[in-house]
Backbone bond lengths (Angstrom), bond angles and torsions (degrees), N, CA, C in turn:
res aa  C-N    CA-C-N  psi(-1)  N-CA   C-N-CA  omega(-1)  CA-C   N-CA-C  phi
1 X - - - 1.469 - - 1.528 110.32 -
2 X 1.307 117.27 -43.12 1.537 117.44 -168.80 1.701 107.45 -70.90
3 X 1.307 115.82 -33.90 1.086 126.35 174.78 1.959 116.51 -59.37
4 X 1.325 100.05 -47.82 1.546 91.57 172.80 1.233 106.44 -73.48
5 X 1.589 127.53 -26.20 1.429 110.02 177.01 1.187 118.33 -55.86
6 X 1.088 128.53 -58.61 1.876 143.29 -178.04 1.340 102.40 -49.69
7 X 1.070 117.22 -36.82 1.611 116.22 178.42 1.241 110.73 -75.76
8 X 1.273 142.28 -54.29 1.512 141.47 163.53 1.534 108.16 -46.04
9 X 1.468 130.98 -38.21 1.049 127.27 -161.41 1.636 86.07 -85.90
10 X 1.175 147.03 -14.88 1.638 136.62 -128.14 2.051 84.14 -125.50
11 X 1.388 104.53 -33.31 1.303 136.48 173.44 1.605 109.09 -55.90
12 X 1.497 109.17 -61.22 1.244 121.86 -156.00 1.761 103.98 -71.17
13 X 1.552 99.12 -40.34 1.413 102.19 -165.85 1.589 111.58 -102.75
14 X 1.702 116.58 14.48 1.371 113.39 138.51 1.250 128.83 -65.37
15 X 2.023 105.71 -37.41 1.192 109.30 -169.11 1.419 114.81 -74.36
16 X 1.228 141.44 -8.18 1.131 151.79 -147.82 1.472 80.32 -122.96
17 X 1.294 146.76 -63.23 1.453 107.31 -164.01 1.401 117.05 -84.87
18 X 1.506 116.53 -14.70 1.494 119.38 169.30 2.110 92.51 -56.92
19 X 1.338 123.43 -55.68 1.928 94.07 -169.82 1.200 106.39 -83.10
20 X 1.585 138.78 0.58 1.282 141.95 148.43 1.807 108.48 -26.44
21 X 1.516 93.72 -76.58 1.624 91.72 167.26 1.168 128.88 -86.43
């Protein structure tokens, strides 16, 4: 479980700086 969390979270906050720029 902790592992897919970190991954969604690791996920989430690529995606946010990829539409950042």
């Amino acid at each position: 479980m902790a592992q897919q969390f970190l991954a969604r979270l690791f996920i989430l906050r690529i995606s946010y700086l990829c539409w950042e720029s």
